[in-house]
C-alpha positions in Angstrom: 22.1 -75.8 16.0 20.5 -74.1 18.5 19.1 -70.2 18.3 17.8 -68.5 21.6 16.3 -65.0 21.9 18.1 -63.3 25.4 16.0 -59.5 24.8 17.3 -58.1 21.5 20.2 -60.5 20.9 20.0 -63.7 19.1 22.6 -66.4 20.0 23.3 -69.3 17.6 24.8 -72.1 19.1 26.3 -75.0 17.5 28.9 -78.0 18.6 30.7 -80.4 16.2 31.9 -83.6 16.9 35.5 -84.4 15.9 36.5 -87.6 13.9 39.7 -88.1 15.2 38.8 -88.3 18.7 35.2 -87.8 19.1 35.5 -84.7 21.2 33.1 -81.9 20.8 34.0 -78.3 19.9 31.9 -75.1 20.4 30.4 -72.8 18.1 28.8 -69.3 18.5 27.3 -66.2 16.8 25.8 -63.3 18.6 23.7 -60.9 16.8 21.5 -58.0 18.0 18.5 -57.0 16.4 16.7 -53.5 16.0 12.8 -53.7 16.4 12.5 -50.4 14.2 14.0 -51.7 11.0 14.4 -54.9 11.8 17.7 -55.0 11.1 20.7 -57.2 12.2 23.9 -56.6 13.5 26.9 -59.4 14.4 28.2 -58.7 17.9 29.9 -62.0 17.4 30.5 -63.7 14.0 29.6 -67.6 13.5 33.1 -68.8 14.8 34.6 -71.5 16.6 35.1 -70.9 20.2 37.9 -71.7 23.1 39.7 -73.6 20.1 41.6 -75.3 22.0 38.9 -76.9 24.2 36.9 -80.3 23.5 34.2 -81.1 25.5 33.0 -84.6 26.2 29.5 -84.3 25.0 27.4 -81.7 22.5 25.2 -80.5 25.5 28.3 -79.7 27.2 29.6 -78.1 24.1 26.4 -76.1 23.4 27.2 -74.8 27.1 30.8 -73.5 26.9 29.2 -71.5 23.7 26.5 -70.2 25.6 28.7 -68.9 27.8 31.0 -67.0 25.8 28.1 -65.7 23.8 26.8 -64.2 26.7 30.6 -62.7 27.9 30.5 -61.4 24.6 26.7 -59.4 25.3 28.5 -58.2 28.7 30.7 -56.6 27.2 29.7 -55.7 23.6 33.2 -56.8 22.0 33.6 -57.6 18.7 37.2 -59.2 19.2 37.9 -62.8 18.1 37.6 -65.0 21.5 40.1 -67.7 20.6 42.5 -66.1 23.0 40.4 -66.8 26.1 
């Protein structure tokens, strides 16, 4: 698992290998937190991401959750991203 500060978000970022076919699958949370109170707030909830989509390696899973973490900053949604 890997958590990096962008500002006042916090991403977590995960990847898990599959058994049946050793494929990797992405994982992401997004959550922005308040200096003030220091309290949190999910943007994105820990969920799988582009579930459809296995990558060949966990850097390269690690990436494509990156990247949706940060479509999800751009545009402040809390929708579920499995449609993308």
């Amino acid at each position: 698992m890997h958590i990096e500060t962008l500002g006042r978000y916090q991403l977590v970022l995960s990847a898990m290998q599959s058994i049946q076919n050793g494929g990797w699958s992405a994982y992401a949370a997004v959550r922005s937190v308040t200096n003030e109170i220091m309290q949190e707030e999910d943007i994105l909830p820990y969920q799988r991401v582009l579930g459809d989509t296995l990558y060949a390696s966990e850097a390269a899973a690690i990436e494509g959750a990156r990247s949706v973490a940060l479509q999800a900053i751009a545009s402040g949604s809390r929708a579920a991203l499995e449609t993308q």
